[in-house]
C-alpha positions in Angstrom: 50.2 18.3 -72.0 49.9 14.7 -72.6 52.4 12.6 -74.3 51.3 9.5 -76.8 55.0 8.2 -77.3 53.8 5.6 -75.9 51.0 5.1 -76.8 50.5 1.5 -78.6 48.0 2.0 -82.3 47.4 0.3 -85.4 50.6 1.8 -87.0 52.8 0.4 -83.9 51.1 -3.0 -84.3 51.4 -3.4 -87.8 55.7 -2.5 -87.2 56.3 -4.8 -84.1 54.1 -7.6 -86.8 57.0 -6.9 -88.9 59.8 -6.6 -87.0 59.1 -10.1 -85.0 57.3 -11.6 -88.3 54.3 -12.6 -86.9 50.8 -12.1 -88.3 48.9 -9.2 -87.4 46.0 -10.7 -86.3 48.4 -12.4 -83.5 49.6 -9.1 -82.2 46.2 -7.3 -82.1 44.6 -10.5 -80.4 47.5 -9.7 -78.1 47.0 -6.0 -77.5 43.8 -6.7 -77.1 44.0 -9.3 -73.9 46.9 -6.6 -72.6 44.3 -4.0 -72.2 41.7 -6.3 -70.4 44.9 -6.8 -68.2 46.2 -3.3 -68.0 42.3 -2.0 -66.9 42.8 -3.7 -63.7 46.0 -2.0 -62.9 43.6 1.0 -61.7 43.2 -0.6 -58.3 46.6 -1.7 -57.9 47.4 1.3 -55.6 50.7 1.5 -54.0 51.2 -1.8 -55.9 55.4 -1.9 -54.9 54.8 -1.7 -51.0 51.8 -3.8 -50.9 53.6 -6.7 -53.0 57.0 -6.6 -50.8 54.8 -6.8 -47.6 53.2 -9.8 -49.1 56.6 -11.4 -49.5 57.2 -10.0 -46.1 54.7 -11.5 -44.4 54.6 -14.5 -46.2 58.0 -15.1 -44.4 56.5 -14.3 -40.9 53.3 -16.2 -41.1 54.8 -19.2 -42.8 51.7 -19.1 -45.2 53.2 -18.7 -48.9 49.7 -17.5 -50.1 49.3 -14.2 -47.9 47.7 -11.5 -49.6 47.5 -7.7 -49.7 44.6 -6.7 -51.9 42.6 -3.0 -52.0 39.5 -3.0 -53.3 36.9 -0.3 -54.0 33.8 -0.4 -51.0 30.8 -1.9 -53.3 28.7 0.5 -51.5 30.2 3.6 -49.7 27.2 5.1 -47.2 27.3 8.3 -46.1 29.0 8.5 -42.2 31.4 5.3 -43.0 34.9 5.7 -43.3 36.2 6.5 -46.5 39.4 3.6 -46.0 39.1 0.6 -43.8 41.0 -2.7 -43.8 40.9 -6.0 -41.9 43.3 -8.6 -41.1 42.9 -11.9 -41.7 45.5 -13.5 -39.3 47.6 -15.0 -41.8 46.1 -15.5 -44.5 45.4 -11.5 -46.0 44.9 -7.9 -45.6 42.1 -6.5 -47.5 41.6 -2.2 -48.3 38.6 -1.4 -48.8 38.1 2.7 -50.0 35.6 5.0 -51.3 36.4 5.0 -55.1 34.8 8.6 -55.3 37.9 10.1 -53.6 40.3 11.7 -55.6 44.1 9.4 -56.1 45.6 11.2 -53.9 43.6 10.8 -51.2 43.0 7.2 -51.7 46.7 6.6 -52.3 47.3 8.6 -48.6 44.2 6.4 -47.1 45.9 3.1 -48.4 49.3 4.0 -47.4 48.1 4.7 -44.2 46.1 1.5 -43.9 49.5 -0.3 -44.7 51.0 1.4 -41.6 48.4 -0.8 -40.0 49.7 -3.7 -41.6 53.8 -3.1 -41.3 52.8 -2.7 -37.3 51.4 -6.2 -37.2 54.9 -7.0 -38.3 56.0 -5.7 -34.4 54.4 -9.1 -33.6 55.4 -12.5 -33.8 52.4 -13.4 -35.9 52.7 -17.2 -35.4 52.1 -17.2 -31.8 51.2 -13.7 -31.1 54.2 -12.7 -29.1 54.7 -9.0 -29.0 58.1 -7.9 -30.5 58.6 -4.8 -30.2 56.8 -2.5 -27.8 55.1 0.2 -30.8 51.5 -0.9 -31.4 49.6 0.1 -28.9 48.5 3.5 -28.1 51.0 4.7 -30.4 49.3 2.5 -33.7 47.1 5.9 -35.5 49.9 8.3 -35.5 52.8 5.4 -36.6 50.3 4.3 -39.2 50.3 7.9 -41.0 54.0 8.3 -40.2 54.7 5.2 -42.4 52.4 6.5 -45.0 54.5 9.5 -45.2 57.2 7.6 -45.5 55.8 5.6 -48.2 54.3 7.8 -50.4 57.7 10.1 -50.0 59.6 7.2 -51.6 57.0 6.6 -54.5 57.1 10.6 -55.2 60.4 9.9 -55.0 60.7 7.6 -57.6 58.8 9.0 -60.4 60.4 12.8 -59.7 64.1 11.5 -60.1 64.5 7.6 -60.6 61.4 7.2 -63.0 63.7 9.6 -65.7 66.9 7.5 -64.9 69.0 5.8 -67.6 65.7 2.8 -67.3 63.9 4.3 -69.2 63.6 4.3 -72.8 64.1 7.5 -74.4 61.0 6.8 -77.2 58.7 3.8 -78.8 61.5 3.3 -81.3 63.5 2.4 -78.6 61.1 -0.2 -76.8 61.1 -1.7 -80.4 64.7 -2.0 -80.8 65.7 -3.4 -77.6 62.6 -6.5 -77.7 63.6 -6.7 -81.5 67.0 -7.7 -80.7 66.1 -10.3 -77.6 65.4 -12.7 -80.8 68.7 -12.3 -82.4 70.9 -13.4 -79.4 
């Protein structure tokens, strides 16, 4: 059963209005932009691995703009692969996947796309140099071993560290603590 703690309406507008003393108007204009915001979060899949292997190979390539993105084929064709990616040598990684999967299996297909990625790191990427000896023959099997170990850790997370002392126990809560930011 679904749980609307959470969940931001009118009533929770008009109290978070009052409790920061700020027009209504403001806040709803607010809530409104959020959601334009929050609606692209969909295709953030895996969205804590992909943005530390960003940092991580922003560091390796030298290129402070290096990218991870997934994004949904614009056309999936019967006979193509439901999850593909590319590399950009130092400059991005791009996922593309068949949005008609279920999340699970896209998360899986991205995580094992990734695997892909983390074996460029065995590689010095600047001159090509090979680091470590993994990436040959070895690269489908590693790839899906690291997805295992990816998507372990985020099922991980959200079955014992997503309940941890983090989170707030209700809306109330979430109200209180940003409520009181103003006062120190």
């Amino acid at each position: 059963m679904r749980n609307d703690e959470f969940v931001i309406t009118g009533e929770k507008t008009t109290r978070i209005a009052e409790a920061f003393a700020v027009d209504p108007a403001s806040v709803n204009g607010l809530w409104g932009l959020y959601k334009n915001l929050a609606g692209s979060i969909k295709n953030l899949y895996l969205a804590h691995i992909t943005r530390a292997m960003e940092h991580y190979f922003r560091g390796k390539t030298g290129n402070p703009l290096f990218i991870v993105s997934c994004e949904p084929y614009r056309v999936h064709v019967p006979g193509q692969k439901d999850c593909g990616a590319y590399y950009v040598p130092g400059k991005r990684f791009v996922i593309f996947f068949n949005s008609a999967l279920d999340e699970r299996e896209i998360r899986v297909k991205i995580a094992h796309e990734l695997g892909h990625l983390f074996l460029l790191a065995s590689y010095d990427l600047k001159d090509g140099r090979k680091m470590i000896p993994l990436y040959d023959h070895t690269m489908e099997p590693l790839s899906s071993i690291f997805g295992i170990f990816v998507i372990s850790d985020k099922n991980d997370f959200y079955q014992n560290a997503a309940g941890s002392p983090r989170n707030h126990p209700d809306w109330n809560a979430v109200l209180s603590d940003f409520a009181g930011l103003s006062k120190k």
